[in-house]
C-alpha positions in Angstrom: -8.8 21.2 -0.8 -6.3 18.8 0.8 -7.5 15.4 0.4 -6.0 12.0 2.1 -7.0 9.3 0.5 -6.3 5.4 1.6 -5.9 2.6 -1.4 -5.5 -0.6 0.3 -2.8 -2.5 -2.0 0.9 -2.4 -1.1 2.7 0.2 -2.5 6.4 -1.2 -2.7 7.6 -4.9 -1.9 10.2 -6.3 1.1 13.7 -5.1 1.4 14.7 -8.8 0.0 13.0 -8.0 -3.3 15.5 -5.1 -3.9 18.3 -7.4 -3.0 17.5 -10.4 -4.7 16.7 -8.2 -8.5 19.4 -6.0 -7.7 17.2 -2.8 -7.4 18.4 0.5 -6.1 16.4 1.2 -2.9 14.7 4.1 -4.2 10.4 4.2 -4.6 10.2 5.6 -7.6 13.1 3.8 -9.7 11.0 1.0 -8.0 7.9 2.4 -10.2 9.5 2.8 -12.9 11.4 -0.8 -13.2 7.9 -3.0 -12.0 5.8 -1.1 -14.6 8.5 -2.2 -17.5 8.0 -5.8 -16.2 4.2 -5.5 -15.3 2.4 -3.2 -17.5 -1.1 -3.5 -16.3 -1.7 0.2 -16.3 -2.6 -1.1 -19.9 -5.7 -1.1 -21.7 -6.8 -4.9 -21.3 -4.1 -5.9 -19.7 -4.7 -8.5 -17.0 -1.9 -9.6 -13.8 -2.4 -13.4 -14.6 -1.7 -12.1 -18.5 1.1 -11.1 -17.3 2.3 -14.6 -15.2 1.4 -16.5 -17.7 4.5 -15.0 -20.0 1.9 -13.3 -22.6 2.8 -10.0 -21.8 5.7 -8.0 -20.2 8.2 -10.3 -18.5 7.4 -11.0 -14.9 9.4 -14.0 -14.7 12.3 -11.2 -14.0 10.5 -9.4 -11.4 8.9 -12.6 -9.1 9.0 -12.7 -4.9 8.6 -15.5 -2.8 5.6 -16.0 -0.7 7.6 -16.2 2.2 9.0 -12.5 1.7 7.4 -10.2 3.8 7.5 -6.5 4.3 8.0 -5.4 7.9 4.2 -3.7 8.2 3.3 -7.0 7.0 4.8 -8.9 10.0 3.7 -6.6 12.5 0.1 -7.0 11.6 -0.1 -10.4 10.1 -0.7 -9.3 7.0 -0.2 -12.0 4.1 2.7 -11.2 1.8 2.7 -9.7 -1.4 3.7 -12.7 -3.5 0.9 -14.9 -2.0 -1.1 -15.0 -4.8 -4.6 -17.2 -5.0 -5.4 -17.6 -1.4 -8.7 -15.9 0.3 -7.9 -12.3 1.5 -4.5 -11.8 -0.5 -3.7 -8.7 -2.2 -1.1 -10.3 -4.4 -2.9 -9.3 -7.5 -4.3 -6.1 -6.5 -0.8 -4.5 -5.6 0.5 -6.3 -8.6 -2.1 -4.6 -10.8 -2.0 -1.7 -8.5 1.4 -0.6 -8.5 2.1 0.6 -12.0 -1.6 3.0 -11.2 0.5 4.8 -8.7 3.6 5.7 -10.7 0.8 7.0 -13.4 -0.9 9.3 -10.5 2.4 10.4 -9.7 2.8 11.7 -13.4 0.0 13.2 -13.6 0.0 14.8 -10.2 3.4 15.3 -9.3 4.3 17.4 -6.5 0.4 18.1 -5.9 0.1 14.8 -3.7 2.6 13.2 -1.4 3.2 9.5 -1.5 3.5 8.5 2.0 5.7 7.4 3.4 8.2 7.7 0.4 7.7 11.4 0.2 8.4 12.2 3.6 6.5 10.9 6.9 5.3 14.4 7.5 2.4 15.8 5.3 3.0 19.5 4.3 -0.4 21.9 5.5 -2.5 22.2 2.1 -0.8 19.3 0.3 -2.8 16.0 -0.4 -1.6 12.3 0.2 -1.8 9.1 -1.4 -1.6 6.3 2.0 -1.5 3.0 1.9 -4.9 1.6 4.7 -5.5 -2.1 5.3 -9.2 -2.0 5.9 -9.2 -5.5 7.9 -7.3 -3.5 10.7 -10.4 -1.2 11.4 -13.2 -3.2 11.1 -12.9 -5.9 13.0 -16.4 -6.4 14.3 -18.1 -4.8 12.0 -20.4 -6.2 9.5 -21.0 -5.8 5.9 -23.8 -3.3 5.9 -26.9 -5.4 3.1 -26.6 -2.1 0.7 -22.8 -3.0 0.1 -20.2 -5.3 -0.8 -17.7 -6.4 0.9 -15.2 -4.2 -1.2 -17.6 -1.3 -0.7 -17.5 -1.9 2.7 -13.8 -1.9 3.1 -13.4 1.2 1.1 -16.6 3.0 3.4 -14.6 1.6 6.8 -11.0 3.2 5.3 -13.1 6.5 4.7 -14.8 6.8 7.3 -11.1 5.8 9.7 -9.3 8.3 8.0 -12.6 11.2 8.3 -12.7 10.3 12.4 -8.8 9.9 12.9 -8.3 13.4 11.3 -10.9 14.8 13.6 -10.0 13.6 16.6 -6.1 13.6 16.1 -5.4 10.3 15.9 -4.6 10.5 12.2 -1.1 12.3 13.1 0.0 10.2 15.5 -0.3 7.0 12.8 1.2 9.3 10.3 4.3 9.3 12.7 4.1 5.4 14.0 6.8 4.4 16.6 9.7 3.0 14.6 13.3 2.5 15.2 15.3 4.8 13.0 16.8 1.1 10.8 12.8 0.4 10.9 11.6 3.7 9.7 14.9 3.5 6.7 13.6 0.3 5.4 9.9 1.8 5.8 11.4 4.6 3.4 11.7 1.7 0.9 9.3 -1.0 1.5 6.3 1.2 2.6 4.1 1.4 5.8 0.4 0.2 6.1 -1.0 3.5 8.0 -2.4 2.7 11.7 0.6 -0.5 12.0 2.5 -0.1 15.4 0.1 3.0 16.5 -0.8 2.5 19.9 -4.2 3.7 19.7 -5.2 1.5 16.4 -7.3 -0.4 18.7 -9.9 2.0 19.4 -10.5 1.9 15.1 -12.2 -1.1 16.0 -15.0 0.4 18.3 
């Protein structure tokens, strides 16, 4: 059965990345180079491991703070390279990223990487979307059966289950973007709901 599922890590970095390391502005050779540098899809293999120089070589594959992906601007989001600080997801997308190339080996054409694979999601084909769980529950408070990183996974499933019924999930599939935006989107990634119109009423 087609499944959507939301991981709520960034999938790629800012366009300046790309420039500064001298990257081809393609997703997966993105993958491909970032896992060489920061193997933690490896057994016991830790992200602070890795920027403290004892394994892979991250020193050659570093961002500023002040870099920023354009999602990340439109909803405030803290960058990628801003690690240590309360609500960051330095280190999750850090440890996160080389996970996603090793779904994508494993599943190949089966699931859609959005929005790297296309914006549009194929009838009967599954998709991998990056959901900032922040966005939606505003509001809402941690339930005393969970954690907070239950929660946030319960509010993206429960988004995604609603949106899809109600039709909202196709219209923040397609947000309103500039074609030079939705190019640089192509590279850097979208956070799914950012710039649709209606993302407000996730917070009800």
């Amino acid at each position: 059965m087609p499944t959507i599922v939301g991981i709520d890590h960034s999938f790629s970095f800012p366009l300046r990345y790309f420039e500064v390391h001298q990257l081809e502005p393609d997703w997966y050779a993105f993958l491909e180079d970032f896992r060489a540098h920061w193997p933690t899809d490896e057994e016991h293999v830790y992200v602070d491991f890795v920027r403290d120089g004892l394994i892979g070589n991250g020193s050659a594959r570093e961002g500023s703070p002040r870099w920023r992906r354009i999602a990340e601007e439109r909803c405030k989001a803290k960058s990628v390279f801003h690690f240590d600080v309360q609500g960051s997801v330095a280190k999750s997308t850090h440890s996160g990223i080389p996970w996603l190339l090793y779904l994508h080996r494993q599943l190949g054409e089966r699931v859609r990487f959005w929005p790297f694979d296309g914006w549009d999601i194929p009838a009967g084909r599954s998709a991998i979307v990056e959901a900032y769980p922040s966005m939606w529950r505003r509001g809402r408070v941690t339930p005393e059966n969970m954690t907070d990183d239950q929660f946030d996974a319960y509010t993206i499933a429960d988004w995604l289950r609603l949106a899809d019924e109600d039709g909202r999930l196709q219209l923040a599939l397609n947000p309103p973007l500039t074609p030079a935006e939705r190019t640089v989107a192509e590279i850097e990634g979208w956070i799914l709901g950012v710039g649709f119109a209606a993302t407000r009423e996730a917070h009800r």
